[in-house]
DSSP file (Angstrom, degrees, kcal/mol; ACC not computed):
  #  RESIDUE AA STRUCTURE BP1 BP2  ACC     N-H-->O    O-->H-N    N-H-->O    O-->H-N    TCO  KAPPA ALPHA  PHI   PSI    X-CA   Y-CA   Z-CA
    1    1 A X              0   0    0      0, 0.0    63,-0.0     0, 0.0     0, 0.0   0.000 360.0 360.0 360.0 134.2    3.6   11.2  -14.1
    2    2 A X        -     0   0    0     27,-0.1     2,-0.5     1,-0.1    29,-0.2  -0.192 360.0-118.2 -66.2 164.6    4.9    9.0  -10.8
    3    3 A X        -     0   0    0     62,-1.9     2,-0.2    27,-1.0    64,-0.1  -0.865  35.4-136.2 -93.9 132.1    3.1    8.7   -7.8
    4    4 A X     >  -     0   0    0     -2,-0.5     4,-6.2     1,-0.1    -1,-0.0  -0.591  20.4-109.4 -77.4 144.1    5.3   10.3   -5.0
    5    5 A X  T  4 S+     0   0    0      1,-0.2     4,-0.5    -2,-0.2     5,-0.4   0.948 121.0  59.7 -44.1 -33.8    5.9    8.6   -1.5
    6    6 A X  T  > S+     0   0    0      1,-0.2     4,-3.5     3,-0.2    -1,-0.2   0.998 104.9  42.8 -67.0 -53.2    3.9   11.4   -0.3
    7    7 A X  H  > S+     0   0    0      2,-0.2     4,-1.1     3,-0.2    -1,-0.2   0.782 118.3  51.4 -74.1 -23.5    0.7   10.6   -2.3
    8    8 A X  H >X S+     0   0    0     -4,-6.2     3,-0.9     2,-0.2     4,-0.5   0.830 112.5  42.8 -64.1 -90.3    1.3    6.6   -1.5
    9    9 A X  H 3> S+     0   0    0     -4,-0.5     4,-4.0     1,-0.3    -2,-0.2   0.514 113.0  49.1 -37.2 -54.5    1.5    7.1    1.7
   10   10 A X  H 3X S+     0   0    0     -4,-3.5     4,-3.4    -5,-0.4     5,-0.4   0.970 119.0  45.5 -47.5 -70.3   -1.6    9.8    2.1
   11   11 A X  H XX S+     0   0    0     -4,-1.1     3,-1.4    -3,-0.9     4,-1.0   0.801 115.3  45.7 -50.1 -80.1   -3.8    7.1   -0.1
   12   12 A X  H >X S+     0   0    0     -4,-0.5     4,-3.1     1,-0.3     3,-0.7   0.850 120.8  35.9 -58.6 -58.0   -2.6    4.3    2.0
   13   13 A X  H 3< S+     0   0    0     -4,-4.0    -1,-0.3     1,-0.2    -2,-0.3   0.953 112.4  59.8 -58.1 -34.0   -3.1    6.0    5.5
   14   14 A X  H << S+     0   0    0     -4,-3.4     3,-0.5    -3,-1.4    -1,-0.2   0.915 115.9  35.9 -66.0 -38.9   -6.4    7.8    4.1
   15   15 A X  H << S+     0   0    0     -4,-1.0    -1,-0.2    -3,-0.7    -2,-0.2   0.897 132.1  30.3 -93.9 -40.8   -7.7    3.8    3.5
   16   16 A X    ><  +     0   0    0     -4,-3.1     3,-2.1    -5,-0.1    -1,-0.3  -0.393  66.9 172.6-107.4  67.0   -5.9    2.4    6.8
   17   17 A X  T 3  S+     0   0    0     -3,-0.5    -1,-0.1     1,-0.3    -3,-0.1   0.532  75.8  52.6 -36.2 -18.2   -5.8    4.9    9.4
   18   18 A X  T 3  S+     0   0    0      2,-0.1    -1,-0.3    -5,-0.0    -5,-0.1   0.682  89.1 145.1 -93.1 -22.9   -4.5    2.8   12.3
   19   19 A X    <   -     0   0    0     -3,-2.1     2,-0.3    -7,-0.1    20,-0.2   0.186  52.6-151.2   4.3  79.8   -1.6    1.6   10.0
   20   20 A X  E     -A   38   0A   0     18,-1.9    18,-1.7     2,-0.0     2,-0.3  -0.658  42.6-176.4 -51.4 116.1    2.0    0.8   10.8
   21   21 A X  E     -A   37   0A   0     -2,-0.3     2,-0.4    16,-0.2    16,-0.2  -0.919  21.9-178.9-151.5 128.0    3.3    1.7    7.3
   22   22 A X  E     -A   36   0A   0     14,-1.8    14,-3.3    -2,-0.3     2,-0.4  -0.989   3.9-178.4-103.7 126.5    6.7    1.6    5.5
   23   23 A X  E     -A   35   0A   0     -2,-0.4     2,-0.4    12,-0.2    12,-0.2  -0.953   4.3-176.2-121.2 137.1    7.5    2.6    2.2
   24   24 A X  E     -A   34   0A   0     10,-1.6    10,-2.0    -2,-0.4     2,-1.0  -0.931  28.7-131.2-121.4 150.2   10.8    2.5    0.2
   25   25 A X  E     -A   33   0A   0     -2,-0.4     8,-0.2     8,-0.2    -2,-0.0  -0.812  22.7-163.7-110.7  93.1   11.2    3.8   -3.0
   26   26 A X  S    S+     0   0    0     -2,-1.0    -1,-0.2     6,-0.7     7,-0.1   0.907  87.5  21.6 -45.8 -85.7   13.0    0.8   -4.9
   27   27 A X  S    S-     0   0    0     -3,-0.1    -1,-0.2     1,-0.1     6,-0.1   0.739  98.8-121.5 -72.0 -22.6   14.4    2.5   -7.9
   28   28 A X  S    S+     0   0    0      4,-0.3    -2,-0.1    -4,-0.0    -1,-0.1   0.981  85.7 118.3  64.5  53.1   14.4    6.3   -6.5
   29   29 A X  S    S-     0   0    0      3,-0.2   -27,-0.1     0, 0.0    -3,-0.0   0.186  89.0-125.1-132.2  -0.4   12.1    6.7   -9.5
   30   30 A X  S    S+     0   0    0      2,-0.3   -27,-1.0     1,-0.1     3,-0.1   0.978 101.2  83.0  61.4  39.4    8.8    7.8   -7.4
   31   31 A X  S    S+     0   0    0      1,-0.4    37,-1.9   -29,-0.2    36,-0.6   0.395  84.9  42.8-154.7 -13.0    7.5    4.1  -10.1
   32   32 A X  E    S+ b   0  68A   0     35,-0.2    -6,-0.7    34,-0.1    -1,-0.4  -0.980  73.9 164.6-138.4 141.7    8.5    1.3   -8.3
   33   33 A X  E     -Ab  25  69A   0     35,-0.9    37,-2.5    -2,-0.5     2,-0.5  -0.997  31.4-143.9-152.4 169.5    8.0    0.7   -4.1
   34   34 A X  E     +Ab  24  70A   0    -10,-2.0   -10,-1.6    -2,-0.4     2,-0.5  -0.948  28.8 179.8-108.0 112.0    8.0   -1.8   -1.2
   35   35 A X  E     -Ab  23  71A   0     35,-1.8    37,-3.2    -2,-0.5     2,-0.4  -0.980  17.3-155.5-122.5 150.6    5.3   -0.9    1.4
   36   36 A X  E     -Ab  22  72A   0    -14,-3.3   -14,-1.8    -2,-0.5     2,-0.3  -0.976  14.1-177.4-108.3 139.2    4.7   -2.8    4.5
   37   37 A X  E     +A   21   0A   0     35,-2.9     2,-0.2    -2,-0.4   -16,-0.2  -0.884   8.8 174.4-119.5 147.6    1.1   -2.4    5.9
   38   38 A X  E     +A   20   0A   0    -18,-1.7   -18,-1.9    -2,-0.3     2,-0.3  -0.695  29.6 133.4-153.6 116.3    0.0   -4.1    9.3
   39   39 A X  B >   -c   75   0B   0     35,-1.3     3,-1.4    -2,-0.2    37,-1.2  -0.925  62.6 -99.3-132.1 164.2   -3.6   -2.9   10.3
   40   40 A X  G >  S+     0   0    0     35,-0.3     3,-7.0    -2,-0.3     2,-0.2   0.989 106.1  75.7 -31.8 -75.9   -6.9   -4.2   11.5
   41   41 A X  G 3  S+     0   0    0      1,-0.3    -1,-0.3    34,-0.1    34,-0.1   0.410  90.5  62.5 -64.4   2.9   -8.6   -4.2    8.5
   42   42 A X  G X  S+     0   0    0     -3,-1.4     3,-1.8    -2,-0.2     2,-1.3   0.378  73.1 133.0 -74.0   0.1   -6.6   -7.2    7.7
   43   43 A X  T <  S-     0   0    0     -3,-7.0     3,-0.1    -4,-0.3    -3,-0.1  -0.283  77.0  -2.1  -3.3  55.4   -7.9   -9.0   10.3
   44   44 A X  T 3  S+     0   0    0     -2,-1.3     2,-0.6     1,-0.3    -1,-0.2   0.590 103.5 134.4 105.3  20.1   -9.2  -12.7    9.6
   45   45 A X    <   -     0   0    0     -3,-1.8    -1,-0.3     4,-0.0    30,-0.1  -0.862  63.2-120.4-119.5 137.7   -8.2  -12.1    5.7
   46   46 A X     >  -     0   0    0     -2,-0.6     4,-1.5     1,-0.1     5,-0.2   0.018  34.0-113.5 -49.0 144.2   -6.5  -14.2    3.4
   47   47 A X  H  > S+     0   0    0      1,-0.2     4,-1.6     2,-0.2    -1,-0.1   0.991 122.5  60.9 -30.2 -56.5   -3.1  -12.2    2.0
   48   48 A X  H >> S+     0   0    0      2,-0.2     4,-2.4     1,-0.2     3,-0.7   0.977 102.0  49.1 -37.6 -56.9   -5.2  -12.4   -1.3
   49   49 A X  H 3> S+     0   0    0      1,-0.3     4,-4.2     2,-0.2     3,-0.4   0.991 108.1  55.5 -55.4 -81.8   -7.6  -10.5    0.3
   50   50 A X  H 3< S+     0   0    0     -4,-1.5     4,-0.4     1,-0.3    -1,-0.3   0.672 104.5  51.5  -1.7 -59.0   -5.1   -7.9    1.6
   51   51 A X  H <X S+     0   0    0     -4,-1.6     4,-1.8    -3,-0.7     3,-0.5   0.713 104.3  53.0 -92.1 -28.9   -3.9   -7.1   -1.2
   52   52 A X  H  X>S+     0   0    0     -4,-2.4     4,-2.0    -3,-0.4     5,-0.6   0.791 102.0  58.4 -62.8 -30.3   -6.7   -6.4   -2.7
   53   53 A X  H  X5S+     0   0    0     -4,-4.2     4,-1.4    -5,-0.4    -1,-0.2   0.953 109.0  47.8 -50.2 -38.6   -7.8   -4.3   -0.4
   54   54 A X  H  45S+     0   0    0     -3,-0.5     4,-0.4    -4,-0.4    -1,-0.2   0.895 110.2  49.4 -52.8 -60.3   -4.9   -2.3   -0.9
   55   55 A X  H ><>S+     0   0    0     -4,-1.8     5,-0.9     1,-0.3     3,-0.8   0.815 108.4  54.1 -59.4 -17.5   -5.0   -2.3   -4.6
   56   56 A X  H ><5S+     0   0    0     -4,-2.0     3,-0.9     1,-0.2    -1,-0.3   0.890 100.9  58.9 -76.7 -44.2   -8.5   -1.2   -4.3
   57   57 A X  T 3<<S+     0   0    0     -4,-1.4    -1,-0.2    -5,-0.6     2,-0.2   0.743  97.1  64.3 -69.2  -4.6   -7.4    1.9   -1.9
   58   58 A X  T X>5S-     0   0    0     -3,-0.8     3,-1.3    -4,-0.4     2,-0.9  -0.866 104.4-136.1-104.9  66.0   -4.9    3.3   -5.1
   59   59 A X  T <45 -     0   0    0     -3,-0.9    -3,-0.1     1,-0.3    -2,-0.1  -0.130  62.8 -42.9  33.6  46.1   -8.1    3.7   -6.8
   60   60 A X  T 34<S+     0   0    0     -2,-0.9    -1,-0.3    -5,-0.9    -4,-0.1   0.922 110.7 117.6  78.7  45.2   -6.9    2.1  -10.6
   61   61 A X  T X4> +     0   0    0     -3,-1.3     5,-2.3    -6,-0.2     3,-0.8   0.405  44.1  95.6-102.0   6.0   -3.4    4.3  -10.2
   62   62 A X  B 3<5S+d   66   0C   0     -4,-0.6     5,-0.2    -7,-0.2     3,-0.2  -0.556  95.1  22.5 -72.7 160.5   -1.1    0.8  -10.2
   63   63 A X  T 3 5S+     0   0    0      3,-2.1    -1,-0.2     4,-0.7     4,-0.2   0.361 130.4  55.9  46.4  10.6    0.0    0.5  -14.0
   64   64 A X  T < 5S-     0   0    0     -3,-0.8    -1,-0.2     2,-0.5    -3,-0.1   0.344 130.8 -13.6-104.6-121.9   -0.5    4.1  -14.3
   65   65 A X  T   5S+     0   0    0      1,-0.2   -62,-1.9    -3,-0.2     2,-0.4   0.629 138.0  61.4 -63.3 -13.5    1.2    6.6  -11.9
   66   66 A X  B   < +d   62   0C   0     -5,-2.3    -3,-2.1     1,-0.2    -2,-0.5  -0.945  61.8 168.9-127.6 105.5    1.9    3.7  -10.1
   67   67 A X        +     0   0    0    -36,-0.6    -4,-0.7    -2,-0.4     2,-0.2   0.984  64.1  18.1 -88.3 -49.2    4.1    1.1  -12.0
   68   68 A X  E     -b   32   0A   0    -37,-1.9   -35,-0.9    -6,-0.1    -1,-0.3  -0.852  53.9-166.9-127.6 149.9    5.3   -1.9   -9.0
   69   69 A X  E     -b   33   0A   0     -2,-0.2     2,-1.0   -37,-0.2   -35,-0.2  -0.896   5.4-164.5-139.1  84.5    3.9   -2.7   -5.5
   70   70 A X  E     -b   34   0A   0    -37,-2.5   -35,-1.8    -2,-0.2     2,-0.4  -0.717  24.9-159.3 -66.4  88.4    6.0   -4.7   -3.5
   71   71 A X  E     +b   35   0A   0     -2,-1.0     2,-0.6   -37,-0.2   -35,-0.2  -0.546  27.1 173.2 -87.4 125.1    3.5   -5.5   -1.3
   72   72 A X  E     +b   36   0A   0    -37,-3.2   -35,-2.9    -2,-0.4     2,-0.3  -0.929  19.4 177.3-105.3 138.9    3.9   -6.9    2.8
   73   73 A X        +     0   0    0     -2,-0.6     2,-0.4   -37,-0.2   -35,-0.2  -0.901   5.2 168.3-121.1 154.1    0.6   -7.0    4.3
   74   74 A X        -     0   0    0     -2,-0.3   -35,-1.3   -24,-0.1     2,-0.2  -0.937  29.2-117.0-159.7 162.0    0.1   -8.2    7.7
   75   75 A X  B     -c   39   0B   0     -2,-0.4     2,-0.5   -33,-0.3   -35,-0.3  -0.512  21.9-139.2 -63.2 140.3   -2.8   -8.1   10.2
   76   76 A X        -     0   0    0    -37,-1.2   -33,-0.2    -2,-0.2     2,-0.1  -0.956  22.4-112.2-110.3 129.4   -2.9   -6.4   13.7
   77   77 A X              0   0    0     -2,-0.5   -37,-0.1     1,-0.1   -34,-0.0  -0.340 360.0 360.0 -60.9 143.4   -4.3   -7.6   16.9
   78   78 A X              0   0    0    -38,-0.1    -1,-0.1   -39,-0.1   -38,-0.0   0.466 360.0 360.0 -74.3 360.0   -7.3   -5.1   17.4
């Protein structure tokens, strides 16, 4: 079953709460999205790093409910 914007978005704010976050839904198939994140907690971290955080905050549901993550990550001054 697809992950809905609603349940990205909840996961993603749940994991960065101060977040500036956009999400589009590429295919309008609730399987493929763009988010842009810019928080803190990317602070002083490589992109790599970033992204992992991210993937890490969908808890294993990318290749599952969650097929593509077009990810933009960016840092925020604190």
């Amino acid at each position: 079953m697809p992950m809905s914007v609603d349940d990205l978005e909840a996961s993603l704010k749940s994991a960065f709460p101060d977040a500036d976050l956009h999400i589009e839904d590429l295919a309008g198939d609730g399987d493929h999205y763009r988010a842009r994140i810019v928080s803190t907690a990317f602070n002083g971290l490589t992109r790599i790093r970033q992204h992992q955080l991210v993937y890490a905050a969908l808890k294993g549901r990318m290749g599952g409910e969650l097929h593509a993550l077009a990810l933009e990550t960016a840092p925020r001054d604190a």
